[in-house]
N, C-alpha and C positions, 0 to 999 in steps of 0.2 A: 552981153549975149542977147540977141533978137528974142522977144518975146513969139512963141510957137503959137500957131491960130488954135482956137478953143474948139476941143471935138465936140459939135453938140449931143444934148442931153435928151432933149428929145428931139423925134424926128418922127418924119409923115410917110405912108406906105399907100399911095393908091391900091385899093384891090377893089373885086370884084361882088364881093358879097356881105351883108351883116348879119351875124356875125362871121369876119373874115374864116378861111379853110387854109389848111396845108397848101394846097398850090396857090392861093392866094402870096406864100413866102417862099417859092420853089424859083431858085435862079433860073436864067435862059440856060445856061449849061445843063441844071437838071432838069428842064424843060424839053431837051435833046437839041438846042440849038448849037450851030455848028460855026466858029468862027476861026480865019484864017491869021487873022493880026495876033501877033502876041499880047499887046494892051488888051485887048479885044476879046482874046481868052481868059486874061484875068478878070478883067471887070463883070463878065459873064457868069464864075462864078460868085461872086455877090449879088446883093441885091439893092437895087435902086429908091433909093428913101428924098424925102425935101426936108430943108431946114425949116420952113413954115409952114403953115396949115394955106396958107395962099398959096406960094408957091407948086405946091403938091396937087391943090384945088384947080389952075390955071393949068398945069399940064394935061390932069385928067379931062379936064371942058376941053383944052385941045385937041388932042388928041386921042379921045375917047376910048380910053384906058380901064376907067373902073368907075363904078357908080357913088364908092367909098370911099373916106379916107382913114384908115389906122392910122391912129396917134403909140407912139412907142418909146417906153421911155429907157433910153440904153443903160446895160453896165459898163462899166467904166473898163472890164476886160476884154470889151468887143473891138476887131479891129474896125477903122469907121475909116474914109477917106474922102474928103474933096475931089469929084471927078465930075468930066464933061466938062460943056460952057455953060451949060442950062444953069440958072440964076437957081443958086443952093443945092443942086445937084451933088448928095453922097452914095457912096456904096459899102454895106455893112455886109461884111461877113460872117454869118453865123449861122446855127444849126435851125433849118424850117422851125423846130417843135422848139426851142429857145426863142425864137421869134415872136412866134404865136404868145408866150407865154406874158411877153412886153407888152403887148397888145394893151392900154389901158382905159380905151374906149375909140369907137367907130362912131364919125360922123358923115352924114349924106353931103354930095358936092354941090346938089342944090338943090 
């Protein structure tokens, strides 16, 4: 039997503020964002996290995202998924105030 990819453990949350807020972890669905794809509705409600503290860092300078990065360190009963092409790109689903709660320190992007 193929060995299954390892969900990571911890993972990175650009946001906006330190210390991070509620909509800081509010999907584009609970955001009121509106999408027609069905992939596109699911991934919507989650929330978009990186497997490294680079990778997460490189999107935010990109695309000027957030000034932060939450470091979060997951339970092992959250669902998590490999998504996108963006290099480590996951989507965790789970409750805003759960989220918040992983949070186990915020660092500046630069």
């Amino acid at each position: 039997m193929p060995d299954r990819p390892q969900r990571p453990r911890v993972v990175y949350r650009i946001v906006r503020s330190d210390p991070p807020t509620a909509r800081d972890f509010l999907s584009p669905s609970a955001l009121g964002r509106h999408f027609a794809d069905p992939r596109q509705v699911q991934l919507a409600s989650g929330l978009s996290v990186f497997r490294t503290e680079e990778q997460a860092r490189r999107q935010a300078r990109r695309y000027d995202l957030g000034r932060f990065l939450a470091e979060l360190h997951l339970s092992d009963e959250w669902q998590v998924e490999r998504t996108l092409r963006t290099s480590g790109h996951h989507t965790v689903f789970a409750d805003t105030e759960v989220l918040l709660r992983a949070v186990v320190r915020v660092i500046a992007v630069d």
